[in-house]
Residue, then its C-alpha position, 0 to 999 in steps of 0.5 A: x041171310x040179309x041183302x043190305x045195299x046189294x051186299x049179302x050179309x052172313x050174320x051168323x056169329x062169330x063171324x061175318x060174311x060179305x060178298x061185294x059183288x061188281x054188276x059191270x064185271x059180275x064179280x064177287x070179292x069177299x069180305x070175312x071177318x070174325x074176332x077181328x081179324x079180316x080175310x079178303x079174296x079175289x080184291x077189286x082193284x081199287x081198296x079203299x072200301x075193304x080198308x075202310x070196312x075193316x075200320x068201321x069193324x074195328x079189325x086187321x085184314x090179316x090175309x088176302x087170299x086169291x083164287x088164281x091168276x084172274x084173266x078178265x080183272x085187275x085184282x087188288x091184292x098188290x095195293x091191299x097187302x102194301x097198305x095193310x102188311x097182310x099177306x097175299x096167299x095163293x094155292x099150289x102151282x102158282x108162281x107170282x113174281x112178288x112176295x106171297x105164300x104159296x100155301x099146300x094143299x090142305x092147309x089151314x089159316x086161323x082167322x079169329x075163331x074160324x079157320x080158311x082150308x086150301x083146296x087146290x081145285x086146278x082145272x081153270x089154271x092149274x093154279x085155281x083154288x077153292x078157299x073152304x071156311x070152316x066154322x069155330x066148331x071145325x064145321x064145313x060152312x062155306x066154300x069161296x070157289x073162284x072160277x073153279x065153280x060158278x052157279x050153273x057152271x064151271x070155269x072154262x079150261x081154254x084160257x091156260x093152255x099156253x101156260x100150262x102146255x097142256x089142251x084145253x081137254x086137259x084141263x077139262x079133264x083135270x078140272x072133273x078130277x077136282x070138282x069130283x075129289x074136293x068139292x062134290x064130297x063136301x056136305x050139302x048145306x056148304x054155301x057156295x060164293x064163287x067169283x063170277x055170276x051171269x054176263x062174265x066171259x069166264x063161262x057160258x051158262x051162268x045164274x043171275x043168283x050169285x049165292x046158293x048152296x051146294x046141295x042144289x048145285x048138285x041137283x041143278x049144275x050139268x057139270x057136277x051131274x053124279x052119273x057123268x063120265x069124265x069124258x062126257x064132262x070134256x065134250x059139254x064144258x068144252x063146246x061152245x067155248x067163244x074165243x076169249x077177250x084178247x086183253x084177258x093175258x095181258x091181266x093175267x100178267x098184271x096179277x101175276x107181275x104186279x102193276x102201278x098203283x092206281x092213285x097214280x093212274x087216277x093222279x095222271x088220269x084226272x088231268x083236265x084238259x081244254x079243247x085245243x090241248x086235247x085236241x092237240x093231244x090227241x094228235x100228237x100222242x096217238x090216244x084213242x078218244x073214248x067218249x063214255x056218256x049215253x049212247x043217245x047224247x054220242x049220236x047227237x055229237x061227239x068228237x070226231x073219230x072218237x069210240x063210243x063205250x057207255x058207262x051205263x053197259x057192260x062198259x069194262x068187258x067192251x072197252x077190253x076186249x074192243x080195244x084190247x092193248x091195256x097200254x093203249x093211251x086214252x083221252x075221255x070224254x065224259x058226263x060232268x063228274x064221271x072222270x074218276x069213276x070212268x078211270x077206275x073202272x077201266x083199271x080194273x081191266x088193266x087200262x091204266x093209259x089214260x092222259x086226261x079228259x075234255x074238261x068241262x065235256x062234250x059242251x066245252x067242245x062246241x062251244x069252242x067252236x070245233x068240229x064235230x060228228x053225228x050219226x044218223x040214228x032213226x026210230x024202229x018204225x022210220x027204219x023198217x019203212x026205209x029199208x023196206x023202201x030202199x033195199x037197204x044192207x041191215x048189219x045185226x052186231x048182236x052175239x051169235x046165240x042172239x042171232x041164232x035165237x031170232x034175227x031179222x029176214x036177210x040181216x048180215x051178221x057182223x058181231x061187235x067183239x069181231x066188228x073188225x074182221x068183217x069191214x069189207x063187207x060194209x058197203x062204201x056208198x048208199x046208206x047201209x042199217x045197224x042194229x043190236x039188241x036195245x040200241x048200245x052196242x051198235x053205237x058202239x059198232x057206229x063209232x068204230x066204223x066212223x072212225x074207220x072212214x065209213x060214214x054212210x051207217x044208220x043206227x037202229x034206235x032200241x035195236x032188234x026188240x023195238x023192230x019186232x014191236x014195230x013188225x019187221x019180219x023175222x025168222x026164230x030158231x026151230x029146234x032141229x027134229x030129234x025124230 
């Protein structure tokens, strides 16, 4: 096994494995190749780079594979299967509105010298799949788990209640029933590719790694525990479970509907526009301003009223589940150069709206002489004698394990992804403090209370770990007695 340009490479021939793995959505794509014939699973939504693969090899994609109807990402199996005829094949129960095969359970695909065995693994969704490649000897070789099973963890069994009229201890329970019949008999040496790695919504105690063998997921997974009883199994993958990104359904429907293909959301998107027609845009249409440059160049200026969601964070995931409505129309303000990549990476979570951008950026802008915005943004050191001068309201935006691992004295707890449930308790006068954990997301909590109305904030800069460096007072989790 080689890493190659952050791609894991399989060159055990005959055949070729390559996980493509996306850091801002910590997702894995799958690329297998052997004799010439190409397999792709889980597809982000922009192709070119399967399609360009599958030249440099000299190979057909002959299927798309998908492990299920994915909540948190656009796939790319509607684009791909246009370009290349291939077909888009999906387990048991699942019920797309486009043409694909709904393959058995237990079916198997002949891909060059190798062949792809469906495990139907329902539990996630009922129609979650777990793709198992065996090797031209009919070996075991590797499974392509989706989000049935993670590194550490297992796909959490809320997000197809609905769907599927059942609870999500029902699902749990079914998701046990899978992993304990298809997966945990499987031999140890079978590696282990799932679709997501550590920072995804779609569980709660994942590894960084994003490949590892079965064997020692026995060893080290909770879930896959030999001696744990099924109910055992509902009560811990169950608790702890946070609300879900409310743009997640609305993915699901795109995967499952089918979407508009995104050289056309790029063709649309890439309008350059001045500032006095973006400006009269954004007053005519009602699109939302999303500035994604650095959070430091934000506080600095930016266009007023505009959101704040840097590229340079987990930028997808906080625009999805921040603005939620994948039809909201957006205008951008970007670095020079960044417009297509920051249209690409808000389709692959569905946001196709985007109008246009400020051409020649946020410089543009001033020299045109319009108005524009700052936020107050002062130093961990400058802050804490302020606050503790003043008496000042400190406003912690980070999640709740953040909070509950260390947080500062007196500090309210406000967390980003629920920032709107909590504008009431944000005083109206007197200047009030907000803080994350290295100093993104409280620029983006800023923005959205200035666009809001409420003015009078301070942003921490370095958040709540240049605080402590600079001596505020905190108090740290202590673990309840057991005695």
């Amino acid at each position: 096994m080689a890493v190659v340009n952050g791609i894991i490479e399989e060159k055990k021939k005959p055949m070729n494995i390559e996980q493509i793995y996306t850091g801002c959505l910590a997702q894995g794509a799958y690329y297998i190749e052997s004799n010439g014939e190409v397999a792709i699973i889980d597809p982000l939504r922009e192709v070119d780079p399967y399609l360009a693969r599958a030249k440099n090899d000299d190979a057909k994609i002959k299927y798309i594979f998908e492990t299920h109807f994915h909540a948190d990402f656009v796939s790319g199996h509607v684009t791909l299967s246009k370009q290349t005829g291939a077909p888009i094949i999906y387990g048991p129960q699942a019920n797309p509105t486009f043409d694909a095969i709904i393959a058995e359970d237990g079916q198997e695909f002949p891909l060059g010298d190798v062949r792809i065995k469906v495990l139907h693994t329902p539990g996630h969704t009922m129609e979650s799949t777990t793709y198992l490649l065996k090797d031209k000897r009919g070996k075991d070789y590797a499974i392509f788990s989706g989000d049935t099973l993670f590194l550490g963890d297992v796909g959490r069994p809320d997000l197809a209640q609905k769907a599927a009229d059942v609870t999500q201890e029902d699902l749990a329970g079914i998701l046990y029933d899978s992993l304990r019949s298809k997966i945990m008999p499987l031999s140890d040496d079978v590696i282990v590719y799932p679709a997501h790695g550590a920072g995804s919504a779609c569980g709660k105690n994942m590894m960084k790694e994003t490949v590892d063998s079965l064997g020692n997921q026995k060893k080290m997974n909770y879930a896959l525990r030999a001696d744990m009883t099924r109910q055992e199994f509902i009560a811990e993958v169950t608790e702890g479970l946070l609300p879900p990104p409310k743009y997640f359904p609305l993915n699901v429907q795109m995967n499952r509907e089918g979407y508009e293909d995104i050289g056309e959301v790029l063709k649309r998107g890439t309008t350059a526009l001045a500032p006095e027609a973006f400006e009269r845009a954004a007053n005519e249409t009602g699109a939302i301003v999303l500035d994604v440059r650095h959070q430091n160049d934000f506080v600095q200026g930016h266009v007023p009223r505009s959101i704040f969601i840097g590229l340079n964070g987990d930028f997808a995931p906080w625009v999805g589940a921040l603005i939620a409505d994948t039809k909201q129309a957006l205008l951008l303000v970007t670095p020079k150069g960044k417009e297509a990549e920051t249209i690409t990476r808000l389709s692959r979570v569905g946001f196709d709206g985007t109008i246009g951008y400020l051409d020649g950026g946020f410089e543009h802008w001033q020299q045109s002489g319009k108005q524009f915005d700052t936020m107050p943004s002062f130093s961990a050191t400058m802050a804490k004698e302020k606050m503790e001068a003043s008496q000042a309201l400190v406003f912690d935006v980070r999640k709740e394990t953040e909070y509950q691992a260390s947080h500062l004295v007196n500090v309210k707890h406000t967390p980003l992804s629920d920032l709107n449930s909590f504008l009431s308790e944000f005083p109206k006068e007197g200047d009030f403090y907000v803080h994350c954990a290295g100093g993104y997301r409280s620029v983006i909590a800023g923005s959205i209370l200035k666009s809001r109305g409420i003015h009078n904030l301070v942003n921490i800069e370095g958040g709540f770990g240049a605080l402590k460096e600079a001596g505020a007072a905190v108090t740290n989790y202590v673990c309840p007695s057991t005695q």
